[in-house]
C-alpha positions in Angstrom: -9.2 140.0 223.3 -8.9 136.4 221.3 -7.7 134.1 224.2 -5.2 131.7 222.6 -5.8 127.4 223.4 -3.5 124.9 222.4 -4.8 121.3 223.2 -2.5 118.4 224.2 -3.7 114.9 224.1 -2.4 111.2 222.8 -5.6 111.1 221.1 -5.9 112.5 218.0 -10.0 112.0 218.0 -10.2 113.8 221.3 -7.9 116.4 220.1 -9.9 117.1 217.0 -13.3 116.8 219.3 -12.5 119.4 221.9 -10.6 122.0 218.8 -14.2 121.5 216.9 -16.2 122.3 220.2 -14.5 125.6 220.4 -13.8 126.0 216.6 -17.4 128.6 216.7 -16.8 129.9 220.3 -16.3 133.6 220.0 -13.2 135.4 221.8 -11.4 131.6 221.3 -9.0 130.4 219.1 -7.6 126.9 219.0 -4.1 127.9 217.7 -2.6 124.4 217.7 -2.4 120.5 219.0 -0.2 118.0 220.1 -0.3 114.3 221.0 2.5 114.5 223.8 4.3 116.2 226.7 7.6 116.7 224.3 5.6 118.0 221.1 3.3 120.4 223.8 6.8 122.1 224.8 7.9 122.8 221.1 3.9 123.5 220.3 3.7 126.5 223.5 7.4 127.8 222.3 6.3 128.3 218.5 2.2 129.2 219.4 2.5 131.3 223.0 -0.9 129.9 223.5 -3.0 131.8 226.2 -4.1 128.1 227.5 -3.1 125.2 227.5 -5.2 121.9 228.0 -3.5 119.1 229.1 -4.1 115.4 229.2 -2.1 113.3 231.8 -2.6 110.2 230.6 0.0 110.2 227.4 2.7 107.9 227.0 6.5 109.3 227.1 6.9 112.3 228.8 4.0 112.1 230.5 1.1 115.1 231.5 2.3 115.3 235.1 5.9 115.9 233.9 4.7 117.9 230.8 2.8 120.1 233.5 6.1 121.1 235.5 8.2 121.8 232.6 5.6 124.3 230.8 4.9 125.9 233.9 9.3 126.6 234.2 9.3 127.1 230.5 5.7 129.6 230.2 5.2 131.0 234.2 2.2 133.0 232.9 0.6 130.1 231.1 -2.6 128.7 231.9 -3.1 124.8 232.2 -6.2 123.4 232.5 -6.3 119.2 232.9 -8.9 117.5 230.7 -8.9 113.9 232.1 -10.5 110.4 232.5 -9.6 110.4 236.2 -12.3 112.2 238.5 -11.7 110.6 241.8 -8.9 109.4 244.2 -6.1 111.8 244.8 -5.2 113.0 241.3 -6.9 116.2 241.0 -6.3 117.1 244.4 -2.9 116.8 243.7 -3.1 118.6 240.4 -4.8 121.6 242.4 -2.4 121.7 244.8 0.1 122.0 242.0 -1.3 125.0 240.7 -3.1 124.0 237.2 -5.8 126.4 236.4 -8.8 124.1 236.0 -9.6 120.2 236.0 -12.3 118.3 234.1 -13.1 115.5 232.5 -13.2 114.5 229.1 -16.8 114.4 228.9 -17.2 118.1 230.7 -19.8 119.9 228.6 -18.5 122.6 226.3 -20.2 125.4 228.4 -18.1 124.1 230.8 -14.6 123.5 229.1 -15.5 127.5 228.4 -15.8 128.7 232.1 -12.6 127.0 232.7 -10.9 128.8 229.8 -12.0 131.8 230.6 -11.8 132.0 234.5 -8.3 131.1 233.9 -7.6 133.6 232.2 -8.6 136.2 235.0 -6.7 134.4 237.1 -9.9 132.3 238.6 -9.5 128.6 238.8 -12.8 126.1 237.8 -13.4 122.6 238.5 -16.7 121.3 238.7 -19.0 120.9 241.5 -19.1 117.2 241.1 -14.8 117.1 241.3 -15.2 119.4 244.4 -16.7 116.8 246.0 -14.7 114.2 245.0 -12.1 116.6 246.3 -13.7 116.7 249.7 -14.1 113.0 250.1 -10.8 112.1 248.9 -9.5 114.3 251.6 -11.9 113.5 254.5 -10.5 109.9 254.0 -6.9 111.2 254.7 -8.2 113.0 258.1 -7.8 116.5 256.3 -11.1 117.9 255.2 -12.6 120.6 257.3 -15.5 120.2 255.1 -16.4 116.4 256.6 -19.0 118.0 258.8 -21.4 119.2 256.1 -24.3 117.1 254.3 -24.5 116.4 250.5 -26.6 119.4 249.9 -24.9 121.5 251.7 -21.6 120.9 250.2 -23.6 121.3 246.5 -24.5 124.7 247.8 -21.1 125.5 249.0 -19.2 124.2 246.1 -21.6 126.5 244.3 -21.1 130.0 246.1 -17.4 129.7 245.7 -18.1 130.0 242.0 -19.4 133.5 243.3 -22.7 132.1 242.1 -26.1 134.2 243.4 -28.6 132.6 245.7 -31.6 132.9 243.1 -28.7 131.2 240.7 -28.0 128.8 243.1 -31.8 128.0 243.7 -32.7 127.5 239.9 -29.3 125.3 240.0 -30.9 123.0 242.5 -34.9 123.3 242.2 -34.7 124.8 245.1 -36.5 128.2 246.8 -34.2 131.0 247.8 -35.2 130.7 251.4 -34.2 127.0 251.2 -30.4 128.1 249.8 -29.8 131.0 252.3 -31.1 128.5 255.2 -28.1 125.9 253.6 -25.8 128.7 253.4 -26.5 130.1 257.2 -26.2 126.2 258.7 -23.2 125.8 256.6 -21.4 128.4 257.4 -22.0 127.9 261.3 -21.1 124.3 260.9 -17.7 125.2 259.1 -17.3 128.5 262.0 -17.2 131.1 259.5 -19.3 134.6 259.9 -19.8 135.9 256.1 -18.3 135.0 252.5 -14.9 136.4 252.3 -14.4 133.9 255.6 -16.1 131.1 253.5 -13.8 131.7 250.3 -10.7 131.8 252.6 -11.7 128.3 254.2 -12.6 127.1 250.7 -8.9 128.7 249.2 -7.1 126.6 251.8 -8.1 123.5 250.8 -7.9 123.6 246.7 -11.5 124.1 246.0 -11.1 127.8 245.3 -8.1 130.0 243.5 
């Protein structure tokens, strides 16, 4: 199955960047581009892309807006943020609003990949690094259950809910196996959960899982 993109963004250099990135990428096809929230609703009517990514930063309509009307116009569409903004409340709020991914605009293609393609099995990605940012934006707002956890931790955490393996997770972070199972054991007693599916449900809850 080709999985259909379209790619909305004010910038035409950042359009053409990201449609060339996946131009080669095999079971992908960029099918069209626009440079705002009014010309991405005409582009999704005429295309029926698969996914969608979405800047917010565009002047008119804005993404935010543009995000709420192709959702009502496309419910099974796919929308994955590609922005500049990677802390504060944005892409909790993004999360919260149901987009199917978030990452920046210098996210590595392997990465703009994952997102397309977890989306499309109804996963959602955001990096470990926006996870975090995630957390701490939340912990300052008195809602993060996650507060409780060290740095490492929350890189191994932020990790397993990508249904990563431990020797995967190890080799992520140069660490042994035994160190990453330890992590995952303290981490999970810190947070009061007893095995994964518990872990996944805490994670669900607060936007760092879909």
């Amino acid at each position: 199955m080709t999985i259909r993109v379209a790619i909305v963004d004010d910038h035409k250099l950042i359009c053409m960047a990201f449609a060339h990135m996946l131009a080669d990428v095999p079971g992908i096809l960029v099918v069209g581009t626009a440079a705002s929230g009014e010309e991405a609703l005409s582009l999704v009517r005429q295309q029926q892309p698969d996914v969608v990514l979405l800047d917010l930063d565009m002047p008119g309509m804005g993404g935010q807006e543009a995000f709420k009307r192709l959702q009502r116009q496309a419910p099974d569409l796919r929308i994955i943020v590609i922005s500049v903004t990677e802390s504060g409340p944005l892409p909790g709020i993004m999360l919260d609003a149901g987009v199917a991914g978030y990452l920046t605009k210098g996210s590595e293609l392997a990465d703009v990949v994952l997102a397309i393609r977890r989306a499309m099995i109804g996963q959602r990605y955001l990096s470990p690094e926006l996870a975090q940012s995630i957390v701490l934006t939340r912990e300052e707002s008195g809602v993060n259950p996650f507060s409780v956890l060290s740095e490492r931790e929350m890189q191994v955490l932020t990790l397993l809910t990508r249904e990563n393996r431990i020797q995967d997770i190890a080799e992520s972070l140069a660490l042994s196996p035994k160190t990453v199972s330890t992590y995952r054991t303290r981490l999970m007693q810190k947070l009061g959960v007893e095995n994964d599916i518990g872990l996944a449900r805490l994670a669900l809850q607060h936007g760092l899982l879909a």
